[in-house]
C-alpha positions as CSV (number, residue, x, y, z in Angstrom):
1,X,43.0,177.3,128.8
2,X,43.6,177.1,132.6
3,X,41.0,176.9,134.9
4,X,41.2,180.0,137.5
5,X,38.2,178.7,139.3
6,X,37.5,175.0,140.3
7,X,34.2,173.3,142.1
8,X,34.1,169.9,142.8
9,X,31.5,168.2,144.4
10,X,30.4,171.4,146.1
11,X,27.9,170.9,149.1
12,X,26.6,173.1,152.0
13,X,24.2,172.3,154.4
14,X,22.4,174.8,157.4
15,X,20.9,172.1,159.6
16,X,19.2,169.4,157.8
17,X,18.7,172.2,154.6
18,X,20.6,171.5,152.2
19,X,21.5,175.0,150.0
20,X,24.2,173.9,147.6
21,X,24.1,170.3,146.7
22,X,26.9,168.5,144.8
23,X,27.7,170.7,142.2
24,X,30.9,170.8,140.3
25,X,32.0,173.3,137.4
26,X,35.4,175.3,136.0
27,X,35.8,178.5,134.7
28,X,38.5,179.5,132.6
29,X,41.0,182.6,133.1
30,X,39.4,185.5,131.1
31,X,36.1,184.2,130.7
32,X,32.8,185.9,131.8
33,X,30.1,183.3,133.5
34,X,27.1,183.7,134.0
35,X,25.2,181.6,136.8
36,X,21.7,181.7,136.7
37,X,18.8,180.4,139.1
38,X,15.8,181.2,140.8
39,X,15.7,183.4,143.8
40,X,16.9,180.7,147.0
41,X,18.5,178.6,144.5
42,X,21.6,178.3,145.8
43,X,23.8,181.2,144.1
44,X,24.5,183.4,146.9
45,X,25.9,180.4,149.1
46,X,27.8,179.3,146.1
47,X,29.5,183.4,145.7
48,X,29.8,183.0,149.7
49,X,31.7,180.2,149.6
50,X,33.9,181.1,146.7
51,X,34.8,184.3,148.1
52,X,35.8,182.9,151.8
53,X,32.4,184.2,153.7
54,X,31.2,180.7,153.8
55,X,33.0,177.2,154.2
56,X,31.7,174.2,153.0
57,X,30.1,171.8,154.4
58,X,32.6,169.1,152.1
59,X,33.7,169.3,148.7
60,X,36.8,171.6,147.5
61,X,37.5,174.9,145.8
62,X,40.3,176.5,143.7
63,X,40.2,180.1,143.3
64,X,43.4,181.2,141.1
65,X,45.5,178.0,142.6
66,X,44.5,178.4,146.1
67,X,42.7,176.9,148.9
68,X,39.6,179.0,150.3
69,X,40.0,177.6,153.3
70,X,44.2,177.1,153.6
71,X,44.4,180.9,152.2
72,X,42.2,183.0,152.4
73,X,44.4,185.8,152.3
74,X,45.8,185.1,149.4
75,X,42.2,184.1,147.6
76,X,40.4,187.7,149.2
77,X,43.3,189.1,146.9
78,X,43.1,187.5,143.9
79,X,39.2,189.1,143.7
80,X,37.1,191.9,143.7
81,X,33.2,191.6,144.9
82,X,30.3,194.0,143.3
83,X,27.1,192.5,145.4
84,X,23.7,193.7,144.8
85,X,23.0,195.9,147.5
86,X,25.4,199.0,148.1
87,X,27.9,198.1,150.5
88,X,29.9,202.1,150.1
89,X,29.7,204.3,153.4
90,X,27.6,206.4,152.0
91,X,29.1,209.7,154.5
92,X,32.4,209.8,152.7
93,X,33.3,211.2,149.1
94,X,33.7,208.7,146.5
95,X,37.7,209.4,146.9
96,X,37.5,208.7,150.5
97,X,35.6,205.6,150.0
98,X,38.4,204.4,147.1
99,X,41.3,205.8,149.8
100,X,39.7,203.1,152.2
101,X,39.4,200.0,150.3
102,X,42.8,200.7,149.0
103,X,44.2,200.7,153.0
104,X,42.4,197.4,153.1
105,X,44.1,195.9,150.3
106,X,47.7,197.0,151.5
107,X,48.4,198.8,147.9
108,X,51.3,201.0,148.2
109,X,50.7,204.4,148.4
110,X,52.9,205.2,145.5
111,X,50.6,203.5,143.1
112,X,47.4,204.1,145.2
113,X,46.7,207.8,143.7
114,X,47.3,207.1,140.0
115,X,45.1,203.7,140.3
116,X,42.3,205.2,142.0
117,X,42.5,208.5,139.5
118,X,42.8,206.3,136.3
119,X,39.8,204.2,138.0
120,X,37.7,206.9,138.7
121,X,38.0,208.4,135.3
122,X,37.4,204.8,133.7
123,X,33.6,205.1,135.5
124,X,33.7,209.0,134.8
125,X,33.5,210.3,138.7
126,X,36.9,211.7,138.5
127,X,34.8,214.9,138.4
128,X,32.5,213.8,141.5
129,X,36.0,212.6,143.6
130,X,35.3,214.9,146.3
131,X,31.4,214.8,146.8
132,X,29.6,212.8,149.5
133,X,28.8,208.9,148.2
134,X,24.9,209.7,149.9
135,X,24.3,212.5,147.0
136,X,24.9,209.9,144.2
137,X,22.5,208.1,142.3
138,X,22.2,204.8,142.4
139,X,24.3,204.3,139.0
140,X,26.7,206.3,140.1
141,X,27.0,203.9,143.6
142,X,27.1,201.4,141.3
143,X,30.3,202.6,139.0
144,X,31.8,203.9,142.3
145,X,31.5,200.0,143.6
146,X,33.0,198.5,139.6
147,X,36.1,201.2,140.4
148,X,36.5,200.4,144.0
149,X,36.4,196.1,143.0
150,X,38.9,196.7,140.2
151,X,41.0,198.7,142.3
152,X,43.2,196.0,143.7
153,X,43.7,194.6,140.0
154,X,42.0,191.4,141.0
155,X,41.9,188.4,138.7
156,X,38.5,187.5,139.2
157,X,35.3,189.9,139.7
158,X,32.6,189.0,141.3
159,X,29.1,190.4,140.5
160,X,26.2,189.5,142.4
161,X,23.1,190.8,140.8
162,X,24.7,194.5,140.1
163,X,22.6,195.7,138.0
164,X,19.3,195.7,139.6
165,X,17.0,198.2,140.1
166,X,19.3,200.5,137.8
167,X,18.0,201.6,134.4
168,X,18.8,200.4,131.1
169,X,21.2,203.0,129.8
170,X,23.6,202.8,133.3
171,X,22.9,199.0,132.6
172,X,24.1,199.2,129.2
173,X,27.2,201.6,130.4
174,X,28.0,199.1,133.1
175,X,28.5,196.0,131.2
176,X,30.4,198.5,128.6
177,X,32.9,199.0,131.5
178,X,33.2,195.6,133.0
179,X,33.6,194.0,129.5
180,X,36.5,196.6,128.1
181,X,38.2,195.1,131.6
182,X,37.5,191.7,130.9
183,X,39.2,192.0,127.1
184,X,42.1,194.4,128.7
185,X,43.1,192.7,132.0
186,X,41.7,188.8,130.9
187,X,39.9,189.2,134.5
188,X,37.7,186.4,134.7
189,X,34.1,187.7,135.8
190,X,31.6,185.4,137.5
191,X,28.0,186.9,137.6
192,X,25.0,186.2,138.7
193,X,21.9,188.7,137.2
194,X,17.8,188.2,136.6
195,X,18.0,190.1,133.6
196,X,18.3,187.3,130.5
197,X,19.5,189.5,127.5
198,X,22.4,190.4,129.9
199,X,23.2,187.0,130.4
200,X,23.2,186.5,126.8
201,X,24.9,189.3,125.4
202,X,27.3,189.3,128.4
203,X,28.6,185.4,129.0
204,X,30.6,183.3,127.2
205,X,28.9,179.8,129.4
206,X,26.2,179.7,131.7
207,X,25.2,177.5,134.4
208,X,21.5,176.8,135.8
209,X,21.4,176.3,139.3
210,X,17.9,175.2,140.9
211,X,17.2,173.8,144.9
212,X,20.8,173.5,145.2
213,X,22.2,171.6,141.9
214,X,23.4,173.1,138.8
215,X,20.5,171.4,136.3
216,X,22.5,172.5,132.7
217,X,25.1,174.3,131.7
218,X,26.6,175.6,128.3
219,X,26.3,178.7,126.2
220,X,23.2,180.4,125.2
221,X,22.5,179.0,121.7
222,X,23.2,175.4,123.6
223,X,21.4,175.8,126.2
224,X,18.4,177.4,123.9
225,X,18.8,174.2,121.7
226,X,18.4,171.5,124.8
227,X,15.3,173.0,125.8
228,X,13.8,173.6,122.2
229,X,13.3,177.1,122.9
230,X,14.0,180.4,121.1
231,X,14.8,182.6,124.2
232,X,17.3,182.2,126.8
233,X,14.7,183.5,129.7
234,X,12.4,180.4,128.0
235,X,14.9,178.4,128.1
236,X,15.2,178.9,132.1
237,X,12.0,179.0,132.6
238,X,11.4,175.3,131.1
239,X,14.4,174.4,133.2
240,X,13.2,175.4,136.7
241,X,9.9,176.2,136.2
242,X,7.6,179.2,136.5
243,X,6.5,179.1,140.4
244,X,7.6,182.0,142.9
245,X,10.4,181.5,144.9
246,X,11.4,182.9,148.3
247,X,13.7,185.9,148.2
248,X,17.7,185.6,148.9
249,X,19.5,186.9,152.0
250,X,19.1,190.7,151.9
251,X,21.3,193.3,151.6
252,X,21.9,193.9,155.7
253,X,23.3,190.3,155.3
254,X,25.7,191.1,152.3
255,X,27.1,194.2,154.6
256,X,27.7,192.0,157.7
257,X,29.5,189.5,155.0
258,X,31.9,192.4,153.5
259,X,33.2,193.7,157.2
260,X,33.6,189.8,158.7
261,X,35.8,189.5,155.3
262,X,37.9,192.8,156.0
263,X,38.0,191.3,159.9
264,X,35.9,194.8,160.7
């Protein structure tokens, strides 16, 4: 299979802190990754700096044949983000908010009404099109956000801890969705998530990053077998250890990242 996404010695540094440190990994088109890692570990730098909101310090990146940082335009297109905080404006209707993202993405307004309407059925708020984002619950946000990143039939979704704080039935509906996609569309999907069993269930490989380095990487049963252990989340836990870590930027951060990549 050929590799939509490539990482080769990967390294960014703020200052003298060094966030992302040498790592290297592929992912193959159609395959859903997980990447995994304590909270400061490096994974929101590593999604910044795939999706064009961060350059790196040195090292290269392929995303679907391009160069982040010779074509950005051409990468932004060939994905669709999902981050962990909301990032929809919460005073327009779900259709507005669709409408939007679709004006962003230059899609034709021939095709722009039957793709958001077969969307917006796919996460069953066809029904909810024309009421105010602020009156949904946080589930509902978080179809509206699936809909609005598949939207521009990207090749590659991004997820960014999407399912936290929701509970486990929208959970379980979520993956439903992203993973009938996935089979569909063969749209690679790179996600990061605290939650173990959906890391299991959900991803084909998985790669442990911790202070910066990616420290093992394989499937589940592979990377349950290295570590002798019977559970993936023992598994990462005899990986990185079992002391707290400081929290990830926030979700004021991930907002200021989505309008600096639609130049807003």
């Amino acid at each position: 299979m050929e590799a939509i996404i490539k990482v080769e010695n990967l390294i960014k540094k703020f200052s003298s802190f060094t966030a992302v440190d040498n790592i290297s990994f592929n992912i193959e088109k159609g395959e859903r990754f997980a990447f995994l890692g304590p909270n400061g570990a490096g994974k929101s730098t590593t999604i910044k700096m795939l999706t064009t909101l961060l350059d790196p310090t040195s090292g290269t990146i392929e995303i679907n044949s391009y160069n982040p940082n010779k074509n950005k335009d051409l990468v932004r297109k060939s994905f669709g983000i999902v981050f962990q905080d909301p990032s929809l404006d919460d005073d327009l209707t779900a259709l507005e908010n669709m409408e939007y993202h679709a004006v962003l993405y230059n899609i034709p307004a021939n095709l722009r009404k039957k793709r958001i309407e077969d969307l917006l059925n796919f996460v069953e708020l066809w029904d909810r099109r024309n009421d105010l984002v602020k009156n949904f619950s946080g589930g509902m946000k978080r179809r509206l956000e699936i809909a609005r990143g598949l939207l521009h039939h990207p090749k590659i979704l991004f997820l960014d801890e999407p399912t936290l704080g929701l509970d486990p039935q929208t959970r379980n509906h979520m993956w439903n969705y992203i993973k009938d996609v996935n089979n569909k569309e063969e749209m690679t999907v790179f996600f990061t998530t605290h939650y173990m069993e959906e890391a299991e269930k959900m991803a084909q490989r998985i790669a442990i990053i911790d202070k910066g380095k990616i420290i093992a990487m394989g499937t589940a049963e592979e990377l349950k077998k290295k570590t002798d252990t019977k559970t993936l989340e023992d598994a990462f836990l005899k990986l990185t250890g079992h002391e707290i870590r400081e929290e990830e930027a926030g979700g004021i951060d991930r907002m200021r990242m989505m309008r600096r990549m639609h130049g807003r």
